[in-house]
KETORPA-742175 format. One record per residue (C-alpha): residue in three letters; x, y, z. Coordinates in pm, whole numbers, plus 50000, padded with zeros to 5 digits. Example, Ala and Ser with C-alpha at 12.3 -4.5 7.8 and 13.67 -1.06 7.14 Angstrom:
// residues 2
Ala512304955050780Ser513674989450714
***
This chain:
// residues 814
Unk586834403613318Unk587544384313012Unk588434420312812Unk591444426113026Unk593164388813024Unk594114388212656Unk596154423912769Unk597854415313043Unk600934433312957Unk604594439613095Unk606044472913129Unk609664484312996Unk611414512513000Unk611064514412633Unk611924548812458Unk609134563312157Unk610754548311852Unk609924568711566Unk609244552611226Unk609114558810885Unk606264531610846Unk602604535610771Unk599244533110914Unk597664529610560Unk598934493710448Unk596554478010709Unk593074498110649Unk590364478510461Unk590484506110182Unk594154501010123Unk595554501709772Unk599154493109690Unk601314513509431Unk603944503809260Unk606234528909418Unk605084524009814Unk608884516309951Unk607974527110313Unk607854496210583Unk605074488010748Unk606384471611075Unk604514504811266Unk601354498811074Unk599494483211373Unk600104513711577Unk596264528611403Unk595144490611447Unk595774492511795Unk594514525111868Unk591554516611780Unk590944486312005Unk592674511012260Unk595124487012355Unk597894499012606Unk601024486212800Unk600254482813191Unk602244508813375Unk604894500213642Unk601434497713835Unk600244471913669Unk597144494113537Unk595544485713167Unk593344509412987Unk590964490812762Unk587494503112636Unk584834485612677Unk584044488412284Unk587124469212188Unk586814444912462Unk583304433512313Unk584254433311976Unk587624415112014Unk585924386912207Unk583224379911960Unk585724370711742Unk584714396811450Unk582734396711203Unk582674375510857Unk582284343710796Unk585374317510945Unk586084282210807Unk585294253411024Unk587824246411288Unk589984218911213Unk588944179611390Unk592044176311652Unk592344139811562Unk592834155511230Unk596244169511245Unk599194166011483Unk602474187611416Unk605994190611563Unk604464203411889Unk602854169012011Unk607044158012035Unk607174193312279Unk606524187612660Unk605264223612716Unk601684224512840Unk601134253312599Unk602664239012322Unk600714210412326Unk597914228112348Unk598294234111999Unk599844205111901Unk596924198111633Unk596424229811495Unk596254225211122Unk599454252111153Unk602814235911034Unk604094247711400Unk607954244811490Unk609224247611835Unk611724278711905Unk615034262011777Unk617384258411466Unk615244238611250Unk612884262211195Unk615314289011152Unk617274266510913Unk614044263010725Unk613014301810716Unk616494308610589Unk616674275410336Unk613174289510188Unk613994323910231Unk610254329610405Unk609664353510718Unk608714341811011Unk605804341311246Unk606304346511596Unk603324332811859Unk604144336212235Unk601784328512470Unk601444305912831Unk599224275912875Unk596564297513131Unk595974329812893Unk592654330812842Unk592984351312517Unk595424329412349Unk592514304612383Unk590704324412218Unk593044333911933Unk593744296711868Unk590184286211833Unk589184317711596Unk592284313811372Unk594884284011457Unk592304259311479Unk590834277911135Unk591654256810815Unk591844286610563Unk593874303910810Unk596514275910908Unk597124272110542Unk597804308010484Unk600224303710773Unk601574270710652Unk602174280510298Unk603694314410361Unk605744318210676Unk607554293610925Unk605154292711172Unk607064293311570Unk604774284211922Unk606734294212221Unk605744294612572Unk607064329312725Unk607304309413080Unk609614282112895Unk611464303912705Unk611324340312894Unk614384356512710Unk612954346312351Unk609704366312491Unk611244399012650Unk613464404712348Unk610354408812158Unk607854421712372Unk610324452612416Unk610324454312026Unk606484451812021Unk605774474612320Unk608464499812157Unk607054498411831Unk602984503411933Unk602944514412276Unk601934483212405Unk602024450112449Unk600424415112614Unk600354377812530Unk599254363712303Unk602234386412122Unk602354377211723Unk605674394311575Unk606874386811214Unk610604383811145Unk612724382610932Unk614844345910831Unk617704358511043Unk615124367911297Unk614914403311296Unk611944417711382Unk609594439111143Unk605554438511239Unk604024430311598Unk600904430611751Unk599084409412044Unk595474395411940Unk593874395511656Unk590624384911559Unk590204363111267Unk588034380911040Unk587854419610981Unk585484438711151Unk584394477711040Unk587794496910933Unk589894468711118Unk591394439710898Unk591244407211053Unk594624384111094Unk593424363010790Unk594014403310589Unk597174413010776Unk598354374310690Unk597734384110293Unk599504418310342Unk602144409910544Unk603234380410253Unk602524407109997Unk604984428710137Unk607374404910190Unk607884399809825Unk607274436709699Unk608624454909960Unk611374433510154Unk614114456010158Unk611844481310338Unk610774462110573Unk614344445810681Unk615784480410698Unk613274491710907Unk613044463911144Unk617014466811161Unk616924507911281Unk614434501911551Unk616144472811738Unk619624492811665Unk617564524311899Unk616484495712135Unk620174484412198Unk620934519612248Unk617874528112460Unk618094496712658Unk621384498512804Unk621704500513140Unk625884507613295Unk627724523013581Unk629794546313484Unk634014543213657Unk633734547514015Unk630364557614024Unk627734548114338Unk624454542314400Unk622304571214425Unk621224581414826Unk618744555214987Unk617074580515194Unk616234603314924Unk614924575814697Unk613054558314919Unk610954584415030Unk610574595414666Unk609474559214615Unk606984561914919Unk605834590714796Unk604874579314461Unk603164545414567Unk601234570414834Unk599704592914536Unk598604561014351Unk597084547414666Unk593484536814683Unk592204546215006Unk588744531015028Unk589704493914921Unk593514497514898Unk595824486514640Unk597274514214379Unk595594529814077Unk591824521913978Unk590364491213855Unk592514463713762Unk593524460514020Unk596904436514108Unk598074421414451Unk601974439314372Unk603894424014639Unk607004442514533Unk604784471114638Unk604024461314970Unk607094446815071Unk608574481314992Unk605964496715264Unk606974476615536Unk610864479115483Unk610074513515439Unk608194514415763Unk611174493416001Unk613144519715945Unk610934549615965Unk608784536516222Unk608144570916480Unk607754590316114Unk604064606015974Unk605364582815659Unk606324553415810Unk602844550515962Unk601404555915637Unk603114532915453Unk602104505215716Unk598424514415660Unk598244515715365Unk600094481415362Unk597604463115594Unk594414475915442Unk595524464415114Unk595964432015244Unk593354432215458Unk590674441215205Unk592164417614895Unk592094387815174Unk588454396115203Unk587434402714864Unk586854380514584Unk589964378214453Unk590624352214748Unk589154322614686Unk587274316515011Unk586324281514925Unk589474264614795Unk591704291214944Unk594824307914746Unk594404338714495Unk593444346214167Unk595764369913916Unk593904401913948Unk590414419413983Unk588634435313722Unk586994461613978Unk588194484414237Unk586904466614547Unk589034430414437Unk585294419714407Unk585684401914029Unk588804387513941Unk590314370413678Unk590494339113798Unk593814326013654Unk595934314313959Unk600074315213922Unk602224302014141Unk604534329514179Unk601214351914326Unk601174328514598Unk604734328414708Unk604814365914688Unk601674367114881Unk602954343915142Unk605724362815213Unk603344396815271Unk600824378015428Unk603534366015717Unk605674397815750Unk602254418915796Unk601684395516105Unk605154398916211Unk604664435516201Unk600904440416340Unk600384407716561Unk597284402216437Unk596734363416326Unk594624376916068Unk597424378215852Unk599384350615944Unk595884326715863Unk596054340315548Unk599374326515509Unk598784294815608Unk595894297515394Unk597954303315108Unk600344277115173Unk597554250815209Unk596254258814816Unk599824255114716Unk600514220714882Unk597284208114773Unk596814219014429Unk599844231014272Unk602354204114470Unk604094178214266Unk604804146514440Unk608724153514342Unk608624182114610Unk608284206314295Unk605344230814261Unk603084235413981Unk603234266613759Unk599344280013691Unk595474269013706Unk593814282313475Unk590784310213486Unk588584288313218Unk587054254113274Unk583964239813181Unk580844245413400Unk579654205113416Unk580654177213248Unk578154178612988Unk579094215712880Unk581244221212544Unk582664254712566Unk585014259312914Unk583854298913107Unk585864320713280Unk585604313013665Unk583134284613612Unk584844264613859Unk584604290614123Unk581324306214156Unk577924297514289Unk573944305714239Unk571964312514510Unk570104280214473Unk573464257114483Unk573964273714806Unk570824267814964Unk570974235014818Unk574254226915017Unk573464245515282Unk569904240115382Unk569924228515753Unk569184248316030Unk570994264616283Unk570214261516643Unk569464295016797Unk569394317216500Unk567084350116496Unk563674335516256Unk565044300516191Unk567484310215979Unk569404283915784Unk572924277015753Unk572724292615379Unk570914326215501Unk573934331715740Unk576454320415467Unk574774343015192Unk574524370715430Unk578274371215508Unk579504363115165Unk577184390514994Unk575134362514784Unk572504374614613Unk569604356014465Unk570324371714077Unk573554372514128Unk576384396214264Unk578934404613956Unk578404439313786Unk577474436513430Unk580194459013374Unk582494430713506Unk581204404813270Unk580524418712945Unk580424384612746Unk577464372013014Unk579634346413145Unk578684355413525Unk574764356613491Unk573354345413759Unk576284340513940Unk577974350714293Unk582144356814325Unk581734351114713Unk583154385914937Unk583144390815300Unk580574416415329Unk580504418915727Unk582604411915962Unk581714375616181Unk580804403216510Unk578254418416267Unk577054387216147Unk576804372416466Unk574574402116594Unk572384397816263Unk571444362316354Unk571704365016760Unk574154338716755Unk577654339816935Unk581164345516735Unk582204318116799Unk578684301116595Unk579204321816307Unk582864310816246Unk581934274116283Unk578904282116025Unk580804295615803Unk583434271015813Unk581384239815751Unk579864260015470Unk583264263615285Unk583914228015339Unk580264215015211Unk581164239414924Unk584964230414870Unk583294191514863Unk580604199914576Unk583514216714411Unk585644188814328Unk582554173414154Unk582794203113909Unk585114198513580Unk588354213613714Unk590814242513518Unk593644231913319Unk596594229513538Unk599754236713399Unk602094212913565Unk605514223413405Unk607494233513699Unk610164261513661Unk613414271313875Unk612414307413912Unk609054301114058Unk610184270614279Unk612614294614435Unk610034322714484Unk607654292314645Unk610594277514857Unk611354314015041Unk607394311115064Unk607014283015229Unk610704288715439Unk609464324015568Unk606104314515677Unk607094283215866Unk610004302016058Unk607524327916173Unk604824302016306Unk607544275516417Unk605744250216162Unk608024221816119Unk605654207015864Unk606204237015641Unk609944234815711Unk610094197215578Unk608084211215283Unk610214236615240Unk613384211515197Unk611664193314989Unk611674219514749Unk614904225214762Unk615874190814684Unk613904190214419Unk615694214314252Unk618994195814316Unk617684167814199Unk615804179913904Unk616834213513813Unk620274212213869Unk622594196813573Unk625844179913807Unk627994176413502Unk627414205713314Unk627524227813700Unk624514247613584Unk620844250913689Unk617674244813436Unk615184263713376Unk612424240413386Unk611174205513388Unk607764187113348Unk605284159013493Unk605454132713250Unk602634110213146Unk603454084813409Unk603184114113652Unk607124113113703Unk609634143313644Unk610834144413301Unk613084169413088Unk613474175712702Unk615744163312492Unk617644195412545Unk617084208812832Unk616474247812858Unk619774263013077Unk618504286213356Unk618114322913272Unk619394352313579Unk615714350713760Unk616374312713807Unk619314319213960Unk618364349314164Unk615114332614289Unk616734301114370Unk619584315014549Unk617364339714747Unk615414312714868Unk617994290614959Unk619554316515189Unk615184319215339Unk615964284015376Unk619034285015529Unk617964310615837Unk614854291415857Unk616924257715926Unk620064264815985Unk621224235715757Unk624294249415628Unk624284225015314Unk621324250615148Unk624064282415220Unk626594263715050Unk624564256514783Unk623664290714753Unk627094302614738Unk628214278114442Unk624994293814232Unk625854328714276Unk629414315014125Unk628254306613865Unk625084334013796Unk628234356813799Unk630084337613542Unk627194332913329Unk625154370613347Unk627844396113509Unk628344424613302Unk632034432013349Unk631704463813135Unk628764479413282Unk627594463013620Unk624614441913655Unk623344412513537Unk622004400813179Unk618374385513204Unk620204356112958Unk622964344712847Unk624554375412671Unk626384353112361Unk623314337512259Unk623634346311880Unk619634339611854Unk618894368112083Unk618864402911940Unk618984425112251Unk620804414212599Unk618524431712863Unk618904439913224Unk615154443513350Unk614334473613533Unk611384467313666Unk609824449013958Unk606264439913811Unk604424408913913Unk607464391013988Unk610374411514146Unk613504417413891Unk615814396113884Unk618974426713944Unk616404436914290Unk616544403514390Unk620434396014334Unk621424432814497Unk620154419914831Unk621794382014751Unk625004402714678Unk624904413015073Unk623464389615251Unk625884361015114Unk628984383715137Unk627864383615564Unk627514346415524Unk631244341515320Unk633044372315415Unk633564376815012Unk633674414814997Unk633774418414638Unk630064407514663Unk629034437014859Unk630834457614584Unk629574437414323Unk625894453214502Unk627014483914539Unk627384485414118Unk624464469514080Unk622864495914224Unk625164520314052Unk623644506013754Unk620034512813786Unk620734548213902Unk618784569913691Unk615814546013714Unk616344543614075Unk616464583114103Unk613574593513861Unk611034563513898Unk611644546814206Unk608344531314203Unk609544509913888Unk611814492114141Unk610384487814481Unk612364456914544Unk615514471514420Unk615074499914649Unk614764477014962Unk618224464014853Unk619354498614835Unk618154507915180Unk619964475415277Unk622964489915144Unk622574521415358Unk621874507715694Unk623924475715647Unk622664442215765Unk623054432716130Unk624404401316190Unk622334380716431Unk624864346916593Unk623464324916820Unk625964304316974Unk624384272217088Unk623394235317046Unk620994229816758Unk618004209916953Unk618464226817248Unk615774246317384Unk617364275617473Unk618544279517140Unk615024279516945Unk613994307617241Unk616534329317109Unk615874316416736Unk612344320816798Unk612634356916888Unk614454365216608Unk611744351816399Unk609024370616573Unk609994404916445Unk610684421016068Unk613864425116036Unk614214437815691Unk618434441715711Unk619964408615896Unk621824375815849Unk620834354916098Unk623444327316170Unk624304293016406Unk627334287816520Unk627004252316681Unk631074253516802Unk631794231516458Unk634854248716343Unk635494220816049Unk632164236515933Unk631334255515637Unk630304292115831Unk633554283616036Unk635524280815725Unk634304310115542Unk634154333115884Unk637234327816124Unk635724352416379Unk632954328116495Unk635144308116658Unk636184336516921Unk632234335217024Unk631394313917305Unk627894307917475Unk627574322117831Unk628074299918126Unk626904271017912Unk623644287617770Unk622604296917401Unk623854332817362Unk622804360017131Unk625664382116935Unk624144412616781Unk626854427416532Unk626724456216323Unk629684475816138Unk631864450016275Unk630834464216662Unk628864437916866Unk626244445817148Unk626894430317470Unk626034388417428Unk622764382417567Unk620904352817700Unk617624362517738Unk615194362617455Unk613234395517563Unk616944408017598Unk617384403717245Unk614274417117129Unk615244450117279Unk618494450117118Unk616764439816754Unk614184467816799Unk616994494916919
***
């Protein structure tokens, strides 16, 4: 599994930029002549070919050989100097509060944070730079830093020759898209860690992902393309500048995304099915999920399904798309890729069957998951899914929660398997032998066929095996030998019947097995754990954790949810400047703390944020988190709205240090930030009666027509907003007393059922308040003879009030 973390890519709609560059400059036999004036910024295009690297699809697919994957990780061949003693050097990173910045915070590299003073420097010494991005939990940026950062030879080439720049793609996402669309563009793909070369006013001109130190066969190693690249620089600059210049001039072009004057979205029916249509001819059927092996969770996908399904629901389609929905859920909640021990999910898996994963675990995963977890109960019944939720949850509040009410960003997939160990292995924290099971697990159980133990029932279920259950095919660096990635192999009926005990048994079996095992964990040294804490993914986690305990009635997860939220007033949002961060850390005293100049918040924390506050909002009815919401979609307009061509910027479009200002058009692992603001766009201009946000939407969509038309399935999430757009939201008032029973009957119906286009609303009979203020009409509602009453609305036209909860469900369901 450790061949496909080093790749794990984004997608772009990036156009083939041709070149005039070369593939010669970086083969082993190379010999410059006087008179070579081509650039060489396309040179790795060969080099990457042959370790077969490729961008993930909109699918989230990669398509690595085996060959490279075993010849990248041993590092290459050739002899490499002896990494540097950590107490040996500290640079400019130690001052950083980044987890992955201080990761390398005694590299013998002369490392500069992303920020003037190292451009200052690359333009006082007139020296290219070097361009690292990576994230704290990347397994191969590990690896590249202990092959050739922590390499003395190597840091001094580095050191000597370019300004050397670290940044963290989650810290600083716009620094890392510009890029990665120049990288991806120029070699047909890309992944982390990313290594681009520009020039001192930060153009662009060579980029690649991982490289291993040394070369190996026809491949040169990074210490080779180091000594080229510096060669170049000197006897072929202008070349190089020129042609770095013309391919982020065709990216401007390329990348542009506008409405054109008075045009409108393309027709939601019509795309949507095209979208169904091409997430049903990816479809896996035997194990779900889309493409082959790897295989990712895609929420965006199957959020899609069931929207897709609400309103198609008595269609062949619509009962496909719910399907294929639950038995991709179904299967990945019962494959590896769950962690059945300390609950939560891992990144990806390596196989077809979500046997294998990589065992990375990111917060924004979870909140995604979460969210599908809870709307596939809502939309089969079955508290399968809704125990998955809470299953979810519970990882999140226990391992990724920061006493602030913030969450966590990442554990990593590597960690060291004891305390005595040296060198950290992927998933050592998570899996098992055979013999640590029966060692945990060796008393007997009362009534089971032969005597069997409580391990032979656990083993059985979980599909342990006494060599081992991983594929050699899924660990090609040995890694896994001897090792089990526990799966539910049988269902608890089957099981049951295989030991002749009741259901009932099994589950409680089981159960004390996880915990015995979840116990013996904790003695294990755990993952690195990433605690920087981001807007973005706090507002992905706070819809989680709002959505889920609205469904189930879970105050607890309510009060969590709030929490969240005011952590991100308290935290996250900057009172005097009126603008939201992007991110803030745990501090060595285990307190929140922010840089010396803090990062402003890009569109996804905005978007993210905002959407979550509105989750929040119907899941409380606290009007202070819709008001809230209202003042940061303000502001997100001020800040990102394209006035010429619709849409938002992913940053701020008059940053002079960014080369390209991109609208992203595509919903990958996390949803884009333009999906996720279309359906803010309408929900808040229900909420505030501010039309020109529904029209603001409407462009939006405009916007992303031709992506919308021709590749739906690049934008799942965007096309739910555009199906909102079609059928318009219904407006759900329920006119009562807060605490009052009768009111949570009504709320609670409302809850029960996916509603994929609503704004569900209170109106308590305060007129001074804020939803009273913004929408005059509410005060011509009354409740009926003194009991909460239900208003269903829809094109301004309202059903008949109701009173009775199964009332209302008929009306939601008409």
């Amino acid at each position: 599994m450790l061949r496909l973390a080093w790749a794990r890519s984004q997608s772009t709609n990036s156009r083939a930029i041709k070149s005039c560059f070369t593939s010669d400059l970086l083969r082993l036999d190379y010999t410059p002549t006087p008179k070579y004036s081509r650039g060489i910024a396309d040179t790795l295009v060969s080099l990457r070919k042959s370790t077969s690297l490729s961008s993930r699809t909109p699918h989230n697919t990669l398509r690595i050989t085996s060959r490279a994957s075993f010849s990248m990780a041993s590092g290459g061949e050739g002899k490499s100097s002896p990494p540097a003693s950590p107490s040996s050097h500290t640079n400019r990173l130690a001052k950083e509060m980044s987890p992955y910045l201080l990761q390398h915070a005694h590299n013998p590299v002369d490392w500069f944070p992303w920020g003037q003073e190292a451009f200052e420097k690359a333009k006082g010494e007139d020296k290219p730079i070097f361009l690292s991005v990576g994230y704290s939990t990347c397994h191969w940026c590990h690896v590249m830093e202990r092959e050739s950062f922590e390499d003395e030879e190597i840091g001094k080439i580095l050191s000597d020759n370019f300004v050397c720049i670290k940044v963290d793609r989650e810290e600083r996402p716009d620094v890392d898209k510009v890029y990665m669309t120049f990288v991806q563009a120029t070699s047909g793909g890309g992944g982390w860690p990313m290594s681009v070369w520009l020039t001192p006013n930060l153009r662009p001109f060579i980029g690649g992902t991982y490289f291993p130190p040394r070369d190996t066969g026809r491949r040169p190693g990074f210490k080779t393309i180091l000594m080229r690249i510096t060669e170049q620089w000197h006897s072929n600059r202008e070349a190089l500048e020129s042609s770095g210049e013309r391919v982020i001039e065709a990216l401007k072009k390329g990348s542009a995304i506008t409405a054109h004057p008075g045009e409108t979205p393309p027709p939601a029916t019509d795309v949507s099915l095209r979208c169904f249509h091409q997430l049903a001819n990816s479809y896996e059927e035997e194990y779900g999920g889309f493409r082959d092996a790897p295989k990712f969770p895609t929420p965006v996908n199957l959020m899609f399904l069931m929207s897709f399904w609400a309103v198609n629901r008595t269609t062949s389609e619509g009962a496909e798309a719910l399907q294929m929905t639950l038995h991709t859920l179904r299967m990945m909640a019962l494959g590896g890729i769950h962690d059945h021990v300390a609950q939560g999910f891992h990144r990806y898996s390596t196989d077809s069957s979500w046997h294998v994963p990589h065992f990375e675990k990111m917060l924004y995963d979870q909140a995604q998951l979460a969210v599908a977890y809870i709307t596939a109960y809502q939309v089969s019944g079955e508290q399968f899914f809704a125990d998955v939720a809470r299953d979810v949850l519970l990882y999140v509040s226990r391992d990724l929660s920061d006493k602030s009410g913030g969450f966590y960003s990442a554990e990593d997939a590597d960690s060291l398997p004891t305390a005595e160990s040296i060198e950290k292995r992927e998933g050592a924290f998570c899996v098992w032998t055979a013999g640590e099971i029966r060692d945990l697990l060796g008393e007997p159980v009362e009534g089971a066929t032969g005597g069997a133990l409580q391990a032979d029932i656990f083993m059985h279920h979980y599909g342990v095996k006494e060599q081992g259950n991983v594929d050699p095919e899924q660990d090609p660096h040995g890694e896994l030998l001897g090792q089990n990635v526990l799966i539910v192999r049988y269902s608890e009926e089957l099981t049951a019947a295989r030991f002749g005990l009741s259901v009932e048994k099994v589950k409680e079996v089981l159960a004390a097995g996880r915990e015995k095992l979840a116990h013996a964990r904790k003695a294990r040294p755990p993952p690195h754990l990433d605690t920087k804490m981001l807007s973005s993914w706090n507002g992905l986690m706070l819809s989680g954790f709002a959505r889920v305990g609205a469904v189930l009635g879970d105050k607890a997860m309510l009060e969590r949810a709030e929490q969240a939220a005011q952590f991100l007033r308290d935290h996250l949002w900057d009172e005097v400047g009126q603008r939201l961060l992007h991110s803030c850390y745990r501090g060595k005293e285990m307190e929140v703390e922010q840089i010396a100049s803090p990062i402003a918040g890009f569109l996804d924390d905005y978007a993210f944020v905002v959407c979550g506050l509105l989750d929040l909002y119907e899941a409380t009815l606290n009007t202070h988190w819709l008001q809230w919401a209202e003042e940061l979609q303000l502001i997100q307009d001020h800040l990102f709205w394209d006035d010429q061509g619709s849409a938002y910027f992913c940053s701020d479009p008059t940053d002079p240090t960014l080369l390209l200002a991109l609208k992203q058009d595509q919903d990958g692992a996390e949803p884009s930030a333009n999906s996720v603001a279309s359906m803010n766009l309408l929900r808040l201009s229900h909420y505030t009666g501010r039309q020109e946000w529904a029209q603001h939407s409407q462009q939006l969509l405009a916007a992303f027509s031709d992506r919308l038309v021709k590749v739906p399935i690049a934008l799942p999430d965007m096309v739910r907003g555009l199906m909102a757009q079609h059928f318009t939201l219904k407006q759900i008032v329920i006119c009562g007393q807060p605490d009052a029973e009768d009111t949570a009957c009504l709320l609670a119906c409302v809850n029960a059922l996916f509603l994929p286009h609503k704004v569900l609303m209170l109106a308590d009979g305060n007129t001074e308040g804020f939803l009273y203020q913004r929408l005059p009409v509410l005060s011509s509602l009354r409740p009926l003879e003194g009991k909460a009453t239900a208003f269903v609305c829809q094109n301004f036209t309202c059903a008949l009030p109701v009173t009775c909860p199964q009332e209302l469900r008929r009306q939601l369901l008409d």
